[in-house]
C-alpha positions as a LaTeX table, in Angstrom:
\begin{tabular}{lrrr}
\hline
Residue & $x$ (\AA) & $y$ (\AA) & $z$ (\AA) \\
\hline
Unk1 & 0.00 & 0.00 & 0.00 \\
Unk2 & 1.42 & 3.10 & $-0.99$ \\
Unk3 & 2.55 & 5.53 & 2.09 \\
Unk4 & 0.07 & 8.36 & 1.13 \\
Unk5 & $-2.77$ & 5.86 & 1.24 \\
Unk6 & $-1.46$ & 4.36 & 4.36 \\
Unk7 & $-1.18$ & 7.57 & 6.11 \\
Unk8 & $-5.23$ & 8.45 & 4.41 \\
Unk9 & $-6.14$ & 4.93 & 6.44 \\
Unk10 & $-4.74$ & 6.03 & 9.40 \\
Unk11 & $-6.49$ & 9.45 & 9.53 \\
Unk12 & $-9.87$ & 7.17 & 8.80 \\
Unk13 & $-9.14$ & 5.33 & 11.43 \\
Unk14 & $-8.38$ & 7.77 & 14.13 \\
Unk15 & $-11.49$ & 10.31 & 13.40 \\
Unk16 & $-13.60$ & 8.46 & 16.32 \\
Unk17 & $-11.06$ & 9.14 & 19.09 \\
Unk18 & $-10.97$ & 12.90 & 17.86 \\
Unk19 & $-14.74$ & 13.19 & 18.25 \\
Unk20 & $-14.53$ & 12.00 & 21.76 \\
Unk21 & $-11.20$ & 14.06 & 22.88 \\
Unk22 & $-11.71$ & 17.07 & 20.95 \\
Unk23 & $-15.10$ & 18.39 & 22.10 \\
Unk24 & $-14.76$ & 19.39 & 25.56 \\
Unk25 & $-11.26$ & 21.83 & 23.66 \\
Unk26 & $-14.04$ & 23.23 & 21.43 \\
Unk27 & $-17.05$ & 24.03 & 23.78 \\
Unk28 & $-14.19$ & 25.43 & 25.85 \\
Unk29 & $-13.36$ & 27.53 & 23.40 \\
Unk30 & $-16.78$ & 28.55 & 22.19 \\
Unk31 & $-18.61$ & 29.46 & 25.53 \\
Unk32 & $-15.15$ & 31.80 & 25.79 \\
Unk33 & $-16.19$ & 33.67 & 22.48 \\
Unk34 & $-19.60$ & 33.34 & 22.72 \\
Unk35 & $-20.09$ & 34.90 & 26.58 \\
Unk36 & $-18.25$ & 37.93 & 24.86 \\
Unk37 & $-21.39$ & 39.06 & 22.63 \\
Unk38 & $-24.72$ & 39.35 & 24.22 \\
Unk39 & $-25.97$ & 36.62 & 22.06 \\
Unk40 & $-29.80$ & 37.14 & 23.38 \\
Unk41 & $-29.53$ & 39.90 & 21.63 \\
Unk42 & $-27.25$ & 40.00 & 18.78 \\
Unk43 & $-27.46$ & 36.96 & 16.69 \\
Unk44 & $-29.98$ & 36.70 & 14.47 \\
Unk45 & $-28.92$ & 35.08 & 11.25 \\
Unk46 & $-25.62$ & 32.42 & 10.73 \\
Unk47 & $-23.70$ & 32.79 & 7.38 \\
Unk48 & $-21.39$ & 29.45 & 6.66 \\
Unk49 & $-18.69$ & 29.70 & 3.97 \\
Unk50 & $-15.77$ & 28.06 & 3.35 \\
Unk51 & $-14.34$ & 26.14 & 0.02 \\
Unk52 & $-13.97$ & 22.08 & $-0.75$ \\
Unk53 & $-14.19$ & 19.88 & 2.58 \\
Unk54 & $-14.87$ & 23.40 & 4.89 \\
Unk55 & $-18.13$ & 24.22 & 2.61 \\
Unk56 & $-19.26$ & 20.70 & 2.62 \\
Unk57 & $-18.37$ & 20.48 & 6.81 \\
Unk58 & $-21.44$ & 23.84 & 6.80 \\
Unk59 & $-23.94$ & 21.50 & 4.99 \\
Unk60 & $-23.00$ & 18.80 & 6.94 \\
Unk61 & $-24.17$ & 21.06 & 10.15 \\
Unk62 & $-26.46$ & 22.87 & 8.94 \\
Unk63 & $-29.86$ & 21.23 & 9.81 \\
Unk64 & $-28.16$ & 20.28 & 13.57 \\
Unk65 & $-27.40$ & 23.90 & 14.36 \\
Unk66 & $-30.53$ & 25.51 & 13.26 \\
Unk67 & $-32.06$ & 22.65 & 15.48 \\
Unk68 & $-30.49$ & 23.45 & 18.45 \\
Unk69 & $-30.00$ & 26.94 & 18.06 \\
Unk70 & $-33.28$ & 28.26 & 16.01 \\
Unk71 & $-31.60$ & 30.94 & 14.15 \\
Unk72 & $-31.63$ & 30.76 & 10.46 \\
Unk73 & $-28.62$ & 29.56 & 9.26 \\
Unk74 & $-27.48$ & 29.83 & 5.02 \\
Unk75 & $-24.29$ & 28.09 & 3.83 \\
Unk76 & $-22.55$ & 29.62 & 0.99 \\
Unk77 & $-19.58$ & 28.53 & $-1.14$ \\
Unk78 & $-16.74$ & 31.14 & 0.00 \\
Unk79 & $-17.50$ & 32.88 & $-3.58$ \\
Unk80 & $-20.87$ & 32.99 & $-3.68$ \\
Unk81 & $-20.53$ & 35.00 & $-0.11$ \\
Unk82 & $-17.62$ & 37.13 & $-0.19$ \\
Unk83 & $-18.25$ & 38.49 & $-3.45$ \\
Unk84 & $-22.49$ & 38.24 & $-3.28$ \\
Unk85 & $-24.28$ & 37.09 & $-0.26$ \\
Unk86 & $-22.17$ & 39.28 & 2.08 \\
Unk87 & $-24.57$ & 42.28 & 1.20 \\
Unk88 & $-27.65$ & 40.96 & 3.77 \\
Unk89 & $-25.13$ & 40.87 & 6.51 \\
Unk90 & $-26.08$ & 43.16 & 9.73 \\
Unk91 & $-24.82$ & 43.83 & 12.97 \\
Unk92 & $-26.42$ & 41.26 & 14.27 \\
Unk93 & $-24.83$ & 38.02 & 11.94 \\
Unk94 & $-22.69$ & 35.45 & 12.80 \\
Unk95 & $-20.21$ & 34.94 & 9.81 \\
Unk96 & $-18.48$ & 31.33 & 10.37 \\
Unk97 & $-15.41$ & 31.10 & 7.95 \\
Unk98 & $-13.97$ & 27.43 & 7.53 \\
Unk99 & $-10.42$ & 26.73 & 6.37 \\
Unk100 & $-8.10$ & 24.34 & 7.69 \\
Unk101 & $-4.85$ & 25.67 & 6.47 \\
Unk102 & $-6.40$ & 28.88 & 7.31 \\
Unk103 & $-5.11$ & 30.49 & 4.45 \\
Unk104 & $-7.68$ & 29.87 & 1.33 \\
Unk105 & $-7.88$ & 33.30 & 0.01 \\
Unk106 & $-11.61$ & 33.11 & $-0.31$ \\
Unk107 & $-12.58$ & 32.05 & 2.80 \\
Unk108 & $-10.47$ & 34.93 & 4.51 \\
Unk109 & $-12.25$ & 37.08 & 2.06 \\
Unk110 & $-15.42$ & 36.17 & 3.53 \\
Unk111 & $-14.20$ & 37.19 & 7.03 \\
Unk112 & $-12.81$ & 40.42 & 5.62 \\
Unk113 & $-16.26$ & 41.19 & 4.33 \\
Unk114 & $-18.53$ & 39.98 & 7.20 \\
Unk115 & $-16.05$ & 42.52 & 9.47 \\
Unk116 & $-16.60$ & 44.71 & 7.21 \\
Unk117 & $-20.67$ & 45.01 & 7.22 \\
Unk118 & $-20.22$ & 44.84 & 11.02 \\
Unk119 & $-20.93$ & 41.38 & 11.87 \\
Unk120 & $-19.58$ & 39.03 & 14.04 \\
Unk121 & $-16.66$ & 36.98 & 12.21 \\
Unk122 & $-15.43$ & 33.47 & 13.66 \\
Unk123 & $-12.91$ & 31.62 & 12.33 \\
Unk124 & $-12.75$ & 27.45 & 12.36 \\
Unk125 & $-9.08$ & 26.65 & 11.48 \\
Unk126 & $-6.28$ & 24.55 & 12.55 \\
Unk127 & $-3.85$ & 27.52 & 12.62 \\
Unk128 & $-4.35$ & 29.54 & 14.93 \\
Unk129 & $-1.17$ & 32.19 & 13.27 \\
Unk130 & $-2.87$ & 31.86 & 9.92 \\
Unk131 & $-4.33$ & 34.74 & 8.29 \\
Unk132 & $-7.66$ & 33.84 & 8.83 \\
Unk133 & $-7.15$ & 33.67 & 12.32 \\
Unk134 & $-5.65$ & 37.26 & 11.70 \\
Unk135 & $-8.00$ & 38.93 & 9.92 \\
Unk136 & $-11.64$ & 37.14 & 11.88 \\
Unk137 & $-12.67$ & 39.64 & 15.03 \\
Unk138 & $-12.53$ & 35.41 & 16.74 \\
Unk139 & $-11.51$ & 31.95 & 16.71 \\
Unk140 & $-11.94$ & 28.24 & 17.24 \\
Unk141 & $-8.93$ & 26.56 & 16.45 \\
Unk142 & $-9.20$ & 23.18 & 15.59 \\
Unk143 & $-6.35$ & 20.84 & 17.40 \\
Unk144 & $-6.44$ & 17.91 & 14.84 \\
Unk145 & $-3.56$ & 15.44 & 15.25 \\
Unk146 & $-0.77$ & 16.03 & 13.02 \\
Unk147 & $-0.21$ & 14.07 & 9.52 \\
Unk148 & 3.00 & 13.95 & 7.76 \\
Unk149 & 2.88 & 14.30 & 4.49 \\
Unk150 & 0.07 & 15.55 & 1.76 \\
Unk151 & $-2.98$ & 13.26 & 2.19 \\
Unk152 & $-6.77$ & 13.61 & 1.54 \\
Unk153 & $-8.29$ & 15.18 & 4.43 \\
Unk154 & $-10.31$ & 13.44 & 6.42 \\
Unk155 & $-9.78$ & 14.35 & 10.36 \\
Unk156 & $-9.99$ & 18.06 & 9.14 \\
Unk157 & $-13.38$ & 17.09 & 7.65 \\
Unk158 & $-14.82$ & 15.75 & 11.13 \\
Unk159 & $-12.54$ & 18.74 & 12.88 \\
Unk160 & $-14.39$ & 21.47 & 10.94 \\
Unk161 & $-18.23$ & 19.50 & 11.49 \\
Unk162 & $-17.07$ & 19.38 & 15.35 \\
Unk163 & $-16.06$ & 22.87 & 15.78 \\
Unk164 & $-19.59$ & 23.78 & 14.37 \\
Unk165 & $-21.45$ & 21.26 & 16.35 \\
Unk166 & $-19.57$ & 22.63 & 19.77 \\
Unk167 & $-20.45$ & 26.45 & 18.81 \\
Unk168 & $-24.58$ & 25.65 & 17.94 \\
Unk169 & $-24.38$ & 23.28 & 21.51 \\
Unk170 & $-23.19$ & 26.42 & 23.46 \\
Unk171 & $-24.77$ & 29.25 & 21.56 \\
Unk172 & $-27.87$ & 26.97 & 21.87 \\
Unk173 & $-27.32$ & 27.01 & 25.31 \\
Unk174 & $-26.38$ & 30.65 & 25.96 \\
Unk175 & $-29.77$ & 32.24 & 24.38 \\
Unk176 & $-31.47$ & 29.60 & 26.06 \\
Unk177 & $-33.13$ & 27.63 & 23.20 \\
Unk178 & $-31.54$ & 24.52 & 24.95 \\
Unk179 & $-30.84$ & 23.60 & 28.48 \\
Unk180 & $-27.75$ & 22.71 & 30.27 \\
Unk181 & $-28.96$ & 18.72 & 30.77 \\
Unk182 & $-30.13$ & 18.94 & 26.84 \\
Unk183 & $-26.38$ & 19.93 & 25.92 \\
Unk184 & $-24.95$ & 17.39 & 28.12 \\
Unk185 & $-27.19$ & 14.67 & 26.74 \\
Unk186 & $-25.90$ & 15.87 & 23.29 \\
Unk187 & $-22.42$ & 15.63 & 23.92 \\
Unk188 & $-22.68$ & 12.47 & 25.31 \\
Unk189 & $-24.62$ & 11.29 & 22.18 \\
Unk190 & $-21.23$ & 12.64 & 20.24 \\
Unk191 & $-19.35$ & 10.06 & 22.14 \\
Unk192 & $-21.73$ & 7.40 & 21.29 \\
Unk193 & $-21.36$ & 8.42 & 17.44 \\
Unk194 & $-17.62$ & 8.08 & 18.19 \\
Unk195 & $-18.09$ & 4.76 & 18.98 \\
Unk196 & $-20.17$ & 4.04 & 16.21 \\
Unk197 & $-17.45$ & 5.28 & 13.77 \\
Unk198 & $-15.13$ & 3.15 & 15.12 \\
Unk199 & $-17.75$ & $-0.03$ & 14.43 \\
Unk200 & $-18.20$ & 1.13 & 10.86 \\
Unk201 & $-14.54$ & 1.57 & 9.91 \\
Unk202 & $-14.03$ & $-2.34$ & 10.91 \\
Unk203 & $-17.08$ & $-3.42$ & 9.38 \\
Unk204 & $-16.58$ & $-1.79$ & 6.20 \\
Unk205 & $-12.88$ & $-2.00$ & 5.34 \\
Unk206 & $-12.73$ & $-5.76$ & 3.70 \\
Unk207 & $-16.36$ & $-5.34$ & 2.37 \\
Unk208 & $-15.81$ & $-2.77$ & 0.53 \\
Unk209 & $-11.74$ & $-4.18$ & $-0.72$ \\
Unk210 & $-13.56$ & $-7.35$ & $-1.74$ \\
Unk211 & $-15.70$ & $-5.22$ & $-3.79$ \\
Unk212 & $-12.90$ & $-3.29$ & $-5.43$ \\
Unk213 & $-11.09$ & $-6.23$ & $-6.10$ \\
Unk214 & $-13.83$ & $-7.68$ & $-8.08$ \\
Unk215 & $-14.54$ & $-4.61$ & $-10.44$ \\
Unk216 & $-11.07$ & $-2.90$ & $-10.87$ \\
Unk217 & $-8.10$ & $-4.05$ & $-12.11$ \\
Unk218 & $-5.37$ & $-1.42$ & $-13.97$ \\
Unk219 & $-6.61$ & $-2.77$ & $-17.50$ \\
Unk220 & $-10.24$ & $-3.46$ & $-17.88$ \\
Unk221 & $-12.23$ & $-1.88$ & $-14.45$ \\
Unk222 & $-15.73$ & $-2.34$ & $-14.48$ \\
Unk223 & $-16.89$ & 1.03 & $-13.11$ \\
Unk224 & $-15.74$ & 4.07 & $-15.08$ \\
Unk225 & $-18.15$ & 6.72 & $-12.97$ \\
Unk226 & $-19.98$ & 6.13 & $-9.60$ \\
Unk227 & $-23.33$ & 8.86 & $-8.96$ \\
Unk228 & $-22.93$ & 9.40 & $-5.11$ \\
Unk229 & $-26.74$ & 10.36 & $-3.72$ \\
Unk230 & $-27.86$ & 12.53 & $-0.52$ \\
Unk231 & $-30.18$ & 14.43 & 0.85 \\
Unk232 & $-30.06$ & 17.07 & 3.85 \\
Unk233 & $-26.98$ & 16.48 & 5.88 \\
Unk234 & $-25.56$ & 14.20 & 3.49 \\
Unk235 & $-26.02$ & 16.00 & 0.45 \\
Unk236 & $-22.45$ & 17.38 & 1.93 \\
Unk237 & $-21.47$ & 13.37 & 2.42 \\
Unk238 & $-21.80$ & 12.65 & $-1.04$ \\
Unk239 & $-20.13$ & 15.88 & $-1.95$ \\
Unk240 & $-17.46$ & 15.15 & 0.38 \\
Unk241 & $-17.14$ & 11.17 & $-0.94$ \\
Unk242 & $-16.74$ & 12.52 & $-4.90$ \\
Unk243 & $-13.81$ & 14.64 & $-3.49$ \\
Unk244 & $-12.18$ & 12.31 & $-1.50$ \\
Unk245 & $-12.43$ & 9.60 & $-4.65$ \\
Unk246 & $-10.99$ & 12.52 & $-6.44$ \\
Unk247 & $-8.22$ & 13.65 & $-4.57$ \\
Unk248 & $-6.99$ & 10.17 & $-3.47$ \\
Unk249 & $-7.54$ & 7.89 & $-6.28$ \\
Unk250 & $-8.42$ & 10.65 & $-9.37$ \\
Unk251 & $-11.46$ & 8.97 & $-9.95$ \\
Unk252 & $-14.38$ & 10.11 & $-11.49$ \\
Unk253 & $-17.64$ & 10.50 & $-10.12$ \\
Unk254 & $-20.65$ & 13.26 & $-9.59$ \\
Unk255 & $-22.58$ & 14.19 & $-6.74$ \\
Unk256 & $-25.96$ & 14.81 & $-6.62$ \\
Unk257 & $-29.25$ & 14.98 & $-4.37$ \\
Unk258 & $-31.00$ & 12.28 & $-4.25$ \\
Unk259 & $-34.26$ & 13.47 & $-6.10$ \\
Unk260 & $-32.17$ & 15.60 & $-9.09$ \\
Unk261 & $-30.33$ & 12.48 & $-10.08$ \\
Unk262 & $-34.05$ & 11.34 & $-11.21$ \\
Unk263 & $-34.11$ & 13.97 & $-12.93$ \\
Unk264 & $-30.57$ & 14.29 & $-14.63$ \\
Unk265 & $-27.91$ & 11.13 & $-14.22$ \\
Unk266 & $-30.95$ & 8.86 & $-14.78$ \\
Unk267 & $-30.55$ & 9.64 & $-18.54$ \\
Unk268 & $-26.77$ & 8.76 & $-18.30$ \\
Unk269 & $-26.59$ & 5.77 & $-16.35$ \\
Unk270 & $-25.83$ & 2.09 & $-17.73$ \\
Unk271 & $-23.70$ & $-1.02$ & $-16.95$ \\
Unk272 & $-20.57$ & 0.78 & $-16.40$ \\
Unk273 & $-21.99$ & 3.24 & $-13.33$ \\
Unk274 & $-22.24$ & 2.19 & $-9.85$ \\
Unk275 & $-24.87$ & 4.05 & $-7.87$ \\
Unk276 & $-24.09$ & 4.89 & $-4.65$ \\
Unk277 & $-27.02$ & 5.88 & $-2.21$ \\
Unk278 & $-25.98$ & 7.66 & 1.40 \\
Unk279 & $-29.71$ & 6.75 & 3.44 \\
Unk280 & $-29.80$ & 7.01 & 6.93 \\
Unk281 & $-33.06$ & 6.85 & 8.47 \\
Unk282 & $-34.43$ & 10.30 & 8.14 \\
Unk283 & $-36.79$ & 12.61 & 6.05 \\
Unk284 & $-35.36$ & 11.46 & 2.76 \\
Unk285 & $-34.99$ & 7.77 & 3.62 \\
Unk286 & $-38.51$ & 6.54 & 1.37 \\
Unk287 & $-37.59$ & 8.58 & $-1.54$ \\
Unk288 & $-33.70$ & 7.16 & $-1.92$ \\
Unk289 & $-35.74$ & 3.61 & $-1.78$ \\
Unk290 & $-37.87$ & 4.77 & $-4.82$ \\
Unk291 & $-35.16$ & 6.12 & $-6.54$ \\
Unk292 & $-33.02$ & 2.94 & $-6.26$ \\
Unk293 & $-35.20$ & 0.91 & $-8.20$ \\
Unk294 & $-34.57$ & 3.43 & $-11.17$ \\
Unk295 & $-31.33$ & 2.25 & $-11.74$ \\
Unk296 & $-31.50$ & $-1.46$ & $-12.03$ \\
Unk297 & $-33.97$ & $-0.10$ & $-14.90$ \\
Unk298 & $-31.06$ & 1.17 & $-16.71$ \\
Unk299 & $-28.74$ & $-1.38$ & $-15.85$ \\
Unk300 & $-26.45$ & 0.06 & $-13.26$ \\
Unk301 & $-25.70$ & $-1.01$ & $-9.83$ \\
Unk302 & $-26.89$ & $-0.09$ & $-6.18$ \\
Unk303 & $-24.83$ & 0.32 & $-3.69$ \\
Unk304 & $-26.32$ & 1.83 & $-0.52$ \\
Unk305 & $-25.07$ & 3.35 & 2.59 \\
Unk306 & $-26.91$ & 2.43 & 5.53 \\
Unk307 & $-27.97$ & 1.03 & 8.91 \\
Unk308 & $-26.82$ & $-2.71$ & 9.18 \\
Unk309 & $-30.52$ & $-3.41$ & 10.22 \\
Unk310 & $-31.92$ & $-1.63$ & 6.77 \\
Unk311 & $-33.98$ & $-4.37$ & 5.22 \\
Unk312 & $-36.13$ & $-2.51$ & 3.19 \\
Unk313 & $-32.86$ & $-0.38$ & 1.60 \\
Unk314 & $-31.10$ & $-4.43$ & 1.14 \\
Unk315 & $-34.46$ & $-5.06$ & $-0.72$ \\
Unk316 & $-32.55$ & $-2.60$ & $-3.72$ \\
Unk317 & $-29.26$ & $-2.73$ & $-3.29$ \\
Unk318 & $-26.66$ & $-4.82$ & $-4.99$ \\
Unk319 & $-24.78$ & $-4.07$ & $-2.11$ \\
Unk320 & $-24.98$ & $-2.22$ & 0.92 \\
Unk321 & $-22.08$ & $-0.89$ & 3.22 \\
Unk322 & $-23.74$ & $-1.00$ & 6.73 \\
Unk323 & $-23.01$ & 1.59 & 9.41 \\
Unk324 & $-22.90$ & $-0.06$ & 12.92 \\
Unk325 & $-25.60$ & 1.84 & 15.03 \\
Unk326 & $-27.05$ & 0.43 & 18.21 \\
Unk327 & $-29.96$ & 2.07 & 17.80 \\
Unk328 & $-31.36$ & 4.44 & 15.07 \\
Unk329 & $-29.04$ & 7.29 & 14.55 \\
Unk330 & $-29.94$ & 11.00 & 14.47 \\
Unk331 & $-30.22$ & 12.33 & 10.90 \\
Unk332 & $-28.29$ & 15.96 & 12.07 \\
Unk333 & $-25.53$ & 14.06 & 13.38 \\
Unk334 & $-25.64$ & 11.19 & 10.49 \\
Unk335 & $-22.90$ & 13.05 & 8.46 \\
Unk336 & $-20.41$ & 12.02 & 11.00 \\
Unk337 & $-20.60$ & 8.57 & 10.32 \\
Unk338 & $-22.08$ & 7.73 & 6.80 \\
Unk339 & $-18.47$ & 9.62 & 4.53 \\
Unk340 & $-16.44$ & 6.14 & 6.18 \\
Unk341 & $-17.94$ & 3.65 & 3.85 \\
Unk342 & $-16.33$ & 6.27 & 1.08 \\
Unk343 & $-13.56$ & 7.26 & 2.73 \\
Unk344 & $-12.66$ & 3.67 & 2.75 \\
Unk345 & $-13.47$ & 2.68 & $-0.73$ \\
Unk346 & $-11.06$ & 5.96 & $-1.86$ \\
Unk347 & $-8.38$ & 4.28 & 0.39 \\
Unk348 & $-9.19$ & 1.35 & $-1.29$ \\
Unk349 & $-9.25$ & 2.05 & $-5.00$ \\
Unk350 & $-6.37$ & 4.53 & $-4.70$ \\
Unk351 & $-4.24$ & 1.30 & $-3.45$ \\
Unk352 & $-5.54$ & $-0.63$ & $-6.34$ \\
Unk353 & $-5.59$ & 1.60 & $-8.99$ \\
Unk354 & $-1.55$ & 2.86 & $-7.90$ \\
Unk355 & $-2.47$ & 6.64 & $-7.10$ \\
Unk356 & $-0.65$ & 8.82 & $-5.05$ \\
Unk357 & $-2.67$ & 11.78 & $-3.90$ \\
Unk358 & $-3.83$ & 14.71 & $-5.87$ \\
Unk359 & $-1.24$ & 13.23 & $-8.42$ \\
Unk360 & 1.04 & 15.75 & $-7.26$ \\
Unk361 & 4.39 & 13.38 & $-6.42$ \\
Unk362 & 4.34 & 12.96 & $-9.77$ \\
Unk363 & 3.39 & 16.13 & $-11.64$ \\
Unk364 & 4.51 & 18.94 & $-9.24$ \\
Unk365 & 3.38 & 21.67 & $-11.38$ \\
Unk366 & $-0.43$ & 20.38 & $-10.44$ \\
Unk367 & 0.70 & 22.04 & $-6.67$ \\
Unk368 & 2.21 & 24.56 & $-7.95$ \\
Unk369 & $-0.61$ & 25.83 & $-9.62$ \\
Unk370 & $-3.44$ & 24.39 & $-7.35$ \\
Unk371 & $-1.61$ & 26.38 & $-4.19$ \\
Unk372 & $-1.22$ & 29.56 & $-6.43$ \\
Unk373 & $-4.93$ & 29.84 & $-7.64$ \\
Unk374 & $-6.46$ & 29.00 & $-4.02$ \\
Unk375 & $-3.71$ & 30.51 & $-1.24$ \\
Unk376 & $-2.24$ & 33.37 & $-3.50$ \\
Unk377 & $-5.53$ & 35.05 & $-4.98$ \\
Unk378 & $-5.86$ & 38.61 & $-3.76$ \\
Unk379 & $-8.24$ & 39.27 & $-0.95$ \\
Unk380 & $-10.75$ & 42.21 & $-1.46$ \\
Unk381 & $-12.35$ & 44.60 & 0.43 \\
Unk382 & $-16.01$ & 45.43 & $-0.25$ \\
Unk383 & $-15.34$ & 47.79 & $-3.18$ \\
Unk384 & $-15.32$ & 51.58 & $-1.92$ \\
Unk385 & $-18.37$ & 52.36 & $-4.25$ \\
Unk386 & $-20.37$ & 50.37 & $-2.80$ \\
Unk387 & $-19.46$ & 51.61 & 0.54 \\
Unk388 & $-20.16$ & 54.86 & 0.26 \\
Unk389 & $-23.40$ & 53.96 & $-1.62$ \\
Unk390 & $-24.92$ & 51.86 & 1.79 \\
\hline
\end{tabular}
């Protein structure tokens, strides 16, 4: 197994012990920031931006921290807010900007702009002397364990959806939408989905090499695009699964929501695409079940993400990954758990297919260039114009 895909394996592993270790660090850290703002009275709207992984970690959260929080909560790609969205910002936002290195020119840009309109503007990074810790008015710094070497990120992944679950616990709490025994019930319930994790890594990592080793080989694979399917939470997991597949084997596949690929990659499916269906049991569980029997119509394959116990999902699927739950988990904290089945199968097929990561040990001018266009893009104020006009 090649070293980069060893050290990817590793970070899989390890996620669950990070979920149980790092949250108490986090809350820490949020009730510190949060205490500082009045936020009875001062939070009324949550802007989420951030680019790759950090955008997908927002969607990921979204639907647990306007649950435990109330307040309406948006998620933007760091784009789509720093040069559009920013606009409806007030005094009274919460701008949450997510980068890991902490130096994506974008996402700083979306700080720089939420400062700028006079809202609140929290950093989630895991340097805490990166310009985006710089230039936010606060924050959380994310103390993932250290991996040597360039690798698909995985721990940042869960890093970034635990910094946001620890700040909508504690501003929950702090504006009183939640009590203190509700927020202690949900943090232990974060240790319980540690657990879980843990269950599903061993349960899926020969599964899913078996499957691998039946439809790839380096001359003649079987699968030459998988469609990866979700809904709420894990629209972000199958975002998040494409890019991992991407990044650590430079395979091709597409992400979609589970009702739009009925009404798009339907048309495009056949023999040659593997269909893979995130479906926890949630709001969009029936309709992933419907949509599954579409694509033995057109001759492609089901595979399906979901509880061990899900024998009305097994009744469509050619296969199914199962994620070890002792009882039924919740949908808003589902994203936690169902990206291992894909983190695994990226491991996997990266091994197989003789992939080093991103590709870049062996064309360095793909880093070159990738670090150029994302950390060396010039940040921008809101344009003076357009100052002076609000």
């Amino acid at each position: 197994m090649d070293s980069s895909v060893e050290r990817m394996l590793k970070e899989v592993e390890e996620q669950a012990d990070f979920l149980k270790e790092g949250y108490e660090n986090l809350l820490k850290q949020t009730r510190e920031i949060i205490k500082k703002y009045n936020p009875k009275e001062n939070f009324d709207k949550i802007y989420i931006s951030g680019c790759g992984d950090s955008y997908y970690a927002g969607i990921a959260m979204r639907e647990l921290i306007v649950k435990y929080t109330g307040i309406d909560t948006e998620v933007y790609q760091a784009i789509e807010f720093s040069r559009y969205a920013y606009k409806e910002c007030t005094e009274n936002s919460l701008v949450i900007a997510i980068s890991n290195s902490g130096e994506v020119a974008r996402t700083i840009e979306c700080a720089v702009r939420g400062k700028e309109k006079g809202a609140l503007a929290i950093g989630i990074t895991s340097d805490g002397e990166s310009r985006l810790a710089k230039r936010a008015n606060e924050i959380i710094n994310i103390d993932i364990p250290p991996v040597v070497g360039l690798v698909p990120g995985t721990m940042s992944y869960t890093g970034s959806m635990l910094g946001l679950a620890a700040l909508a616990f504690e501003l929950g709490y702090q504006i009183d939408y939640i009590t203190k025994e509700k927020q202690q019930e949900l943090l232990d319930y974060l240790v319980d989905v540690g657990k879980m994790m843990k269950n599903t890594v061993k349960e899926n990592f020969e599964l899913v090499g078996k499957y691998v080793d039946e439809y790839f080989d380096e001359e003649n694979s079987q699968v030459k695009i998988y469609h990866i399917l979700g809904s709420g939470p894990n629209y972000a997991t199958a975002q998040f699964g494409t890019m991992k597949l991407l990044e650590a084997a430079s395979f091709v596949s597409i992400p979609q929501g589970i009702e739009e690929w009925a009404h798009s990659q339907y048309f495009v499916t056949d023999k040659n695409t593997h269909v893979i269906f995130i479906t926890p049991q949630g709001a969009s569980h029936d309709r992933a079940n419907e949509v599954m029997q579409a694509v033995s119509v057109v001759d492609g394959k089901v595979i399906a993400v979901a509880e061990e116990n899900d024998e009305e999902t097994r009744k469509y699927a050619d296969f199914v990954w199962p994620v070890k739950v002792e009882n039924d988990i919740k949908e808003e904290f589902s994203s936690f758990i169902y990206p291992i089945p894909l983190e695994i199968l990226s491991v996997h097929l990266a091994d197989k297919l003789g992939q080093s990561a991103m590709d870049f040990d062996r064309k360095p001018w793909k880093k070159e260039e990738n670090f150029r266009q994302i950390f060396k893009s010039k940040i921008k104020s809101i344009p003076p114009k357009e100052n002076k006009e609000g």
